[in-house]
C-alpha positions as a LaTeX table, in Angstrom:
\begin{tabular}{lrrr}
\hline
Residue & $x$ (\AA) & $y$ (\AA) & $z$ (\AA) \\
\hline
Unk1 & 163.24 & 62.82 & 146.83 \\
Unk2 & 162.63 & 64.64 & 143.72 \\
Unk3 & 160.79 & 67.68 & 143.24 \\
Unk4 & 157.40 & 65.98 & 141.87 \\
Unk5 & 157.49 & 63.20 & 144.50 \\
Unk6 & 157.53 & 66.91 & 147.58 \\
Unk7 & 154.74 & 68.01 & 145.22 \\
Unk8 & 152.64 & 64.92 & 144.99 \\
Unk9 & 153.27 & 64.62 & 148.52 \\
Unk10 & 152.35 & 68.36 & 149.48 \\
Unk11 & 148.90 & 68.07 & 147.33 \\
Unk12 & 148.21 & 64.57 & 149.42 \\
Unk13 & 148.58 & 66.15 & 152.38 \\
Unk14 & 146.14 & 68.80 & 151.34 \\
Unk15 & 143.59 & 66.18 & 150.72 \\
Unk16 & 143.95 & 65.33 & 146.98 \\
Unk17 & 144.46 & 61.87 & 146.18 \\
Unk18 & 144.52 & 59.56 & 142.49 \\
Unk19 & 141.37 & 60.11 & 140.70 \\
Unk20 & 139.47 & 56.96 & 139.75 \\
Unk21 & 137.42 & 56.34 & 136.50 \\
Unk22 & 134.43 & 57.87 & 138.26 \\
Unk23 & 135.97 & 61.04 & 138.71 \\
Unk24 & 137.57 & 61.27 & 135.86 \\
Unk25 & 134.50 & 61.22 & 133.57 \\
Unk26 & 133.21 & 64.15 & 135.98 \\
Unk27 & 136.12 & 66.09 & 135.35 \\
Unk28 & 135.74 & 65.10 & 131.09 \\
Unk29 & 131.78 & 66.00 & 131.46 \\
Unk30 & 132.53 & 69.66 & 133.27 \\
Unk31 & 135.68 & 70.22 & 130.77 \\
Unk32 & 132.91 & 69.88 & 127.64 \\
Unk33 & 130.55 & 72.05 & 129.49 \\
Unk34 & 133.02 & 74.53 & 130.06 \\
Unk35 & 134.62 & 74.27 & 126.11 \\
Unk36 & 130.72 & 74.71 & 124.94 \\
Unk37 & 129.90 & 77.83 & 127.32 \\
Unk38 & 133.15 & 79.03 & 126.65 \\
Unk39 & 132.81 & 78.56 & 122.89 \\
Unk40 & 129.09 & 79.79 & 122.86 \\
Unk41 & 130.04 & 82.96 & 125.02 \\
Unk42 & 132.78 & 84.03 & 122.11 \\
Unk43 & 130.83 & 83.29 & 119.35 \\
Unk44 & 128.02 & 85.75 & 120.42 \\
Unk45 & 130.12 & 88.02 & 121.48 \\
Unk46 & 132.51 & 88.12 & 118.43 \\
Unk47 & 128.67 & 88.69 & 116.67 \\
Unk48 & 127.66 & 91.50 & 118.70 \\
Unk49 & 131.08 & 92.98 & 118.60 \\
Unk50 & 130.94 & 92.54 & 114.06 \\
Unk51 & 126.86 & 94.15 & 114.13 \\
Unk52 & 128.14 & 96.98 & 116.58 \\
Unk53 & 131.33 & 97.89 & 115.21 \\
Unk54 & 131.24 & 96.17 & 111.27 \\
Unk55 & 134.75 & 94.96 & 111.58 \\
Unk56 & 136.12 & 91.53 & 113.53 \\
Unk57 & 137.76 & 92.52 & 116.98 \\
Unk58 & 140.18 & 90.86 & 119.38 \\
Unk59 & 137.07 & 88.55 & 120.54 \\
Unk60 & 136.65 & 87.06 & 116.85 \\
Unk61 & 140.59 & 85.97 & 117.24 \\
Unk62 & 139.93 & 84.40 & 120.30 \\
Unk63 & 137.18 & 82.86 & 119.13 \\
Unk64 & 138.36 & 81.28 & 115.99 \\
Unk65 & 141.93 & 80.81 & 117.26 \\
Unk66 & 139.84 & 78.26 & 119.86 \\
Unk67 & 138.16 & 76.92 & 117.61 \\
Unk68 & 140.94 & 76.13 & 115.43 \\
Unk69 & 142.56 & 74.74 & 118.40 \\
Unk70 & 139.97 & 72.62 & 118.92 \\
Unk71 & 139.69 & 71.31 & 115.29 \\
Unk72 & 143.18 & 70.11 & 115.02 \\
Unk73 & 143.21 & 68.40 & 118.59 \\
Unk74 & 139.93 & 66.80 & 117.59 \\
Unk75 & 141.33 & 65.01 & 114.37 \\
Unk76 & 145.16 & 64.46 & 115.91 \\
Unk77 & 143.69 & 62.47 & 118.57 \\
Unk78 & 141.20 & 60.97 & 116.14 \\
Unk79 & 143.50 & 59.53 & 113.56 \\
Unk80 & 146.49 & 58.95 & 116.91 \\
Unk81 & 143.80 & 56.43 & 118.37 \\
Unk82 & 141.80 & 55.52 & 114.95 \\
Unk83 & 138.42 & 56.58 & 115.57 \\
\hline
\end{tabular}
């Protein structure tokens, strides 16, 4: 028995089990709200941080490095399944 098969085993035993469609769009749904909190919460932070101090901080890296991340995923995916 391989190491995934004891570890798809040991996480059935713990009560998870295959996902079906269902619960896969709820995990998709709470991912975007998540990515949109997460991406709201740096962006006003990165602003507060630029009117307070005048300069970008660590938070305006994290912010745009995300966002960057995002953009590139976004049209990979896009043009990899040609929508």
């Amino acid at each position: 028995m391989s190491f995934f098969q004891k570890l798809g085993s040991f996480f059935q035993k713990l009560g998870f089990e295959k996902s079906d469609e269902r619960a896969v769009l709820i995990g998709a749904y709470s991912l975007r709200i998540t990515a949109l909190y997460t991406t709201i919460f740096l962006f006003v932070w990165t602003v507060v941080g630029f009117i307070s101090t005048g300069r970008l901080g660590i938070q305006s890296v994290a912010f745009f490095s995300s966002q960057a991340v995002y953009w590139f995923s976004y049209g990979y995916y896009q043009k990899k399944f040609g929508g």
